[in-house]
C-alpha positions in Angstrom: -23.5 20.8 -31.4 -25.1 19.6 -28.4 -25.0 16.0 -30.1 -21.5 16.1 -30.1 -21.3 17.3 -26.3 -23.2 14.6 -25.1 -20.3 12.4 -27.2 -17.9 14.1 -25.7 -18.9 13.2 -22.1 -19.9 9.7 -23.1 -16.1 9.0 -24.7 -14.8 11.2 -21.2 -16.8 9.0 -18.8 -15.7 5.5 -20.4 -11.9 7.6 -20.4 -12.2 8.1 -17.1 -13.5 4.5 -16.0 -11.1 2.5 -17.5 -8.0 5.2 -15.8 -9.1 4.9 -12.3 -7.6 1.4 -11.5 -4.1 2.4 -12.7 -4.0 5.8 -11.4 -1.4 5.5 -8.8 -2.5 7.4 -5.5 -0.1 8.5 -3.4 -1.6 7.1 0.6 -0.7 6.3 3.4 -1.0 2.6 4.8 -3.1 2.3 8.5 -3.0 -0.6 11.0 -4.2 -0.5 14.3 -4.2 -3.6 17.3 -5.3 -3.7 20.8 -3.4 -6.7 22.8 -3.2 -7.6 26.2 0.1 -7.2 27.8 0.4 -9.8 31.0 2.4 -8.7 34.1 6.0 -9.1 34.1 5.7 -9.6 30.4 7.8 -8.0 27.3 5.8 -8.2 23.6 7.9 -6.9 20.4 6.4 -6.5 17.2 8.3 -5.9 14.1 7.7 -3.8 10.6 9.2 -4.1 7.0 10.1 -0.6 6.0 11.5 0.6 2.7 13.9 3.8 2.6 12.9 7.5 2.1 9.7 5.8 3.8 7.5 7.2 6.7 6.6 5.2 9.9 4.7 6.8 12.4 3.5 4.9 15.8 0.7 5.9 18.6 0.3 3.6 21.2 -1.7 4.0 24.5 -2.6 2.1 27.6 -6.4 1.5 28.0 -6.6 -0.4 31.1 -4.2 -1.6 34.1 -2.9 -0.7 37.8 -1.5 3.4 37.1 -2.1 3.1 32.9 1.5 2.9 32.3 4.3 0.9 30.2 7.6 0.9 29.0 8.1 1.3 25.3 10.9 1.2 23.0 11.7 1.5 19.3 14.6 -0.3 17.7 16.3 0.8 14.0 16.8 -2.5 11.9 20.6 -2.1 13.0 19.3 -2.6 16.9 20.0 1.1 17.6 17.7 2.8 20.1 15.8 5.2 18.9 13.0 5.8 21.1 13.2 5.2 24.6 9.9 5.6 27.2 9.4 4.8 30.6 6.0 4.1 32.4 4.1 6.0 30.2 0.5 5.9 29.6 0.7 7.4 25.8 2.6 8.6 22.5 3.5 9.4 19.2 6.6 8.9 17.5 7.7 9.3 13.7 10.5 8.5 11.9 12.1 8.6 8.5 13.1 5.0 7.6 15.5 3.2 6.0 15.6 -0.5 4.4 15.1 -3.3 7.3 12.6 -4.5 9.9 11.9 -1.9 13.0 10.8 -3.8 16.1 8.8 -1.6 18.6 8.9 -3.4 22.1 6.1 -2.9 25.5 7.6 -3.7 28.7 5.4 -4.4 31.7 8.3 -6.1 33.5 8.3 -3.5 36.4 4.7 -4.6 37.5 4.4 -7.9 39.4 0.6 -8.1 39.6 -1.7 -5.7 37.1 -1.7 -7.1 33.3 -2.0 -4.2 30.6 -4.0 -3.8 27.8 -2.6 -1.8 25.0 -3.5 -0.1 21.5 -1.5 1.0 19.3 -1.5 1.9 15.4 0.6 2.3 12.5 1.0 5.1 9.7 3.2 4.1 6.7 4.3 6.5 4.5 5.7 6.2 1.1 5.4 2.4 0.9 5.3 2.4 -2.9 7.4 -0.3 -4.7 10.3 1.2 -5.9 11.2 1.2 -9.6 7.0 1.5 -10.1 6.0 4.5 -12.1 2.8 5.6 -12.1 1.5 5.2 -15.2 0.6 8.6 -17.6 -3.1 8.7 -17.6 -2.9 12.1 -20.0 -1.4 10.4 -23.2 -5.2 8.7 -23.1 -6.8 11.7 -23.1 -7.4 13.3 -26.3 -10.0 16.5 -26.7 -10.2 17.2 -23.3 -9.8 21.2 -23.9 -13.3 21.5 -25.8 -14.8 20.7 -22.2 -14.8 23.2 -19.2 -13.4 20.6 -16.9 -9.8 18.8 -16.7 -9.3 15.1 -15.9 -6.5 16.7 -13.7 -8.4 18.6 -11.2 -11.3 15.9 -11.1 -8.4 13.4 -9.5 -6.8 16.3 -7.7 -10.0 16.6 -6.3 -10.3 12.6 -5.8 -7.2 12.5 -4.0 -8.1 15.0 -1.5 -11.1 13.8 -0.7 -9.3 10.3 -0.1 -6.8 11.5 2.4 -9.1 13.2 4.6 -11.3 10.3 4.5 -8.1 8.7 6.0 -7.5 11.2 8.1 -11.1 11.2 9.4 -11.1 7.6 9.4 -7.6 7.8 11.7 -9.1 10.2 14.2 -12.5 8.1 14.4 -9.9 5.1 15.4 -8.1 6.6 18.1 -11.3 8.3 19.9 -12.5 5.1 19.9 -9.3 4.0 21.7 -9.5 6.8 24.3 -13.2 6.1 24.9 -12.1 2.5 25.6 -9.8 4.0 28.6 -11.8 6.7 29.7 -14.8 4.0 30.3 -12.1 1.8 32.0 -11.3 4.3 34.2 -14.8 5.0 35.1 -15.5 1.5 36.0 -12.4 1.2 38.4 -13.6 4.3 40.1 -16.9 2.9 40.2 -15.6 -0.4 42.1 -13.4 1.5 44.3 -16.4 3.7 45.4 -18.8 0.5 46.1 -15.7 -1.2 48.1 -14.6 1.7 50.4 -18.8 2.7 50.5 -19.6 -0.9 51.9 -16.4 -1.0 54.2 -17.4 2.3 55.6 -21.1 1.0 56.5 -19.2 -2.3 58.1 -17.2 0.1 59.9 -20.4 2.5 61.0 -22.3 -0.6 62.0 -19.4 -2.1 64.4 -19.1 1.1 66.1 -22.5 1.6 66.5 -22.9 -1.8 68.2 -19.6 -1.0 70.5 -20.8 2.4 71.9 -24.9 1.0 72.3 -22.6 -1.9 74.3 -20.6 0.6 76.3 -23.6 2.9 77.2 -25.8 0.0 78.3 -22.9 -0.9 80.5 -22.6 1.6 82.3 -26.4 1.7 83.4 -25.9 -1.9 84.0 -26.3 -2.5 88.1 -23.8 -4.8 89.2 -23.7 -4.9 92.7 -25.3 -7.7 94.2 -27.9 -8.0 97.2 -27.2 -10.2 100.3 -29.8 -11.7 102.4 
């Protein structure tokens, strides 16, 4: 008996092997970018969606004068469907339909200070259509003798994949708001050092002026005659 266990999982395992590349999993596609946006500048990208699909975009400003930007999202018809104005971060989602969505940053309203700019992209049921997963239990044959089932092992599988993507997700955009946060620190720390060494020019001049004044007015300036 114990023979034909050991069988069993042997004959299970190569099962299982040769399933796993044409189980279809159901995922979710990631992209990030980070891009520098020069001032007075417009960028527009553009994404390929299918319908009944997912897209979702974050997008933040990491460094630049006030951390802000203009950003739009456009249906592939040209309809506006997301509208922003100077602002330093978001999130939208939308249900798609068949066509290319262009997402735009504006930085027009800034004459000087370039931006720099992250943003990523979350497609959702991006399958091709007309492909059907194919049915990995008509393979399968004496699975019940077993206390396990193929079905909860990729159950299993599958969760474990999405909240690696989820973690993976969350690990990306902390890094993108430690990128700003350490942006922000270093402007701080220049403005400190500049208005710190204008405030000691300052000190020093003033210092000089008021040893000048008080030496003048011990200064003796009437003259002797002979």
């Amino acid at each position: 008996m114990d023979v034909v266990r050991v069988l069993l999982c042997l004959f299970l395992v190569l099962v299982s092997e040769r399933l796993l590349p044409v189980i279809a999993f159901s995922q979710s596609l990631d992209s990030d970018f980070t891009f520098t946006l020069p001032a007075g500048r417009k960028e527009c990208f553009f994404q390929t969606m299918r319908k009944d699909a997912s897209l979702e975009i974050e997008y933040q400003v990491l460094d630049g004068a006030g951390l802000d930007v203009d950003f739009s999202l456009y249906s592939p018809t040209g309809h506006v469907i997301y509208s922003e104005h100077r602002k330093s971060d978001g999130v939208h989602t939308v249900e798609t339909e068949d066509g290319d969505y262009m997402f735009c940053f504006d930085n027009s309203f800034s004459a000087m200070s370039e931006k720099i700019i992250f943003f990523e992209l979350i497609l959702d049921n991006m399958d091709q259509e007309g492909e059907e997963p194919e049915d990995w239990k008509e393979y399968v044959h004496g699975t019940d003798i077993l206390d396990m089932k193929l079905e909860d092992i990729m159950d299993t599988i599958n969760s474990v994949k999405a909240r690696l993507g989820k973690s993976l997700q969350i690990q990306t955009l902390l890094r993108a708001f430690e990128a700003r946060d350490r942006n922000i620190q270093e402007s701080n720390y220049d403005r400190v050092n500049m208005w710190s060494m204008t405030n000691l020019v300052v000190m020093v001049l003033v210092t000089g002026v008021q040893v000048y004044l008080i030496r003048s007015l011990f200064d003796d300036k009437r003259r002797t005659r002979t």
